[in-house]
C-alpha positions in Angstrom: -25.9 -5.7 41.4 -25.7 -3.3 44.6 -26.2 -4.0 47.9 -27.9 -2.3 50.8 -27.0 -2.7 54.2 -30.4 -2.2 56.9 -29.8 -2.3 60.5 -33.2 -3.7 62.3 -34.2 -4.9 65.5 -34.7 -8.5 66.2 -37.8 -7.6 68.7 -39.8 -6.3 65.7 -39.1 -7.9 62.2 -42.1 -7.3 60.5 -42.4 -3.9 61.5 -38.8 -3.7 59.8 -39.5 -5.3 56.9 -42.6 -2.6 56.8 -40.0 -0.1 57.0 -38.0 -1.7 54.4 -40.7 -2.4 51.7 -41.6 1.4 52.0 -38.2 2.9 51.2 -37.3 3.3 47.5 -33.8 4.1 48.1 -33.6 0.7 50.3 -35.5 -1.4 47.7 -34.2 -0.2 44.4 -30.6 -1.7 45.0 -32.3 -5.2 45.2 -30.3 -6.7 47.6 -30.2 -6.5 50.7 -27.6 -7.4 54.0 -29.2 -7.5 57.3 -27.5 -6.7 60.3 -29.3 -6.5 63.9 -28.9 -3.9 66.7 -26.5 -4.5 69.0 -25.0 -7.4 67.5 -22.0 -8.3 65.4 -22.3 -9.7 61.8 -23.6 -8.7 58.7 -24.0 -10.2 55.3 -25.6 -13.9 54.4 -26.1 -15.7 57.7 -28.0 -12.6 59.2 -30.2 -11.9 55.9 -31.2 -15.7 55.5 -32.3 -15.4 59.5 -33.9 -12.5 58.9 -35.9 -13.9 56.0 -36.6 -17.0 58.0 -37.8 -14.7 61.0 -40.5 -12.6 59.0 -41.6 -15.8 57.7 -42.6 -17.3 60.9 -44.4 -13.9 61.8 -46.5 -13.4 59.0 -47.2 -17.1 59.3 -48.8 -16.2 62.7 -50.5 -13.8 61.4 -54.5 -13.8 61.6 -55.5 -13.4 58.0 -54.4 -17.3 57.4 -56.8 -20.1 57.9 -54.4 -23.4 58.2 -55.2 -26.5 57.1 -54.9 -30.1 58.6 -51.6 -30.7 56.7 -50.2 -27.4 57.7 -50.8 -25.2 54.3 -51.9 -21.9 54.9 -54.6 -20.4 52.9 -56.0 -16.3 53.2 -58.9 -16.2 55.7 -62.2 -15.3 54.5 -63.2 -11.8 55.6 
């Protein structure tokens, strides 16, 4: 399977994974190796961060109602 190397910016992950989801030519390789602006390093360590980055943003994210015991369900509009 082919990789795809994306450059983003740490400031604004979601707004980069935006970008990402949108592109066919960057999502039709399937895999993807995150790099960040600015820095050195490219391959796993950056791509899991990057995974684990957009996760905590769309966790924080107003269309979740959380629970007592942390689970995140959508919001009721």
């Amino acid at each position: 399977m082919l990789r795809q190397k994306v450059s983003v910016p740490r400031e604004k992950i979601l707004e980069a994974a935006t970008r990402i989801m949108r592109d066919p030519q960057i999502i039709k390789y399937g895999l993807l190796d995150i790099e960040y602006y600015n820095e050195e390093g490219i391959g796993l360590g950056p791509t899991l961060e990057f995974y684990s980055l957009l996760s905590s943003e769309i966790r924080n994210l107003p269309i979740w109602r959380k629970t007592a015991d942390s689970g995140l369900f959508p919001a009721p509009i």
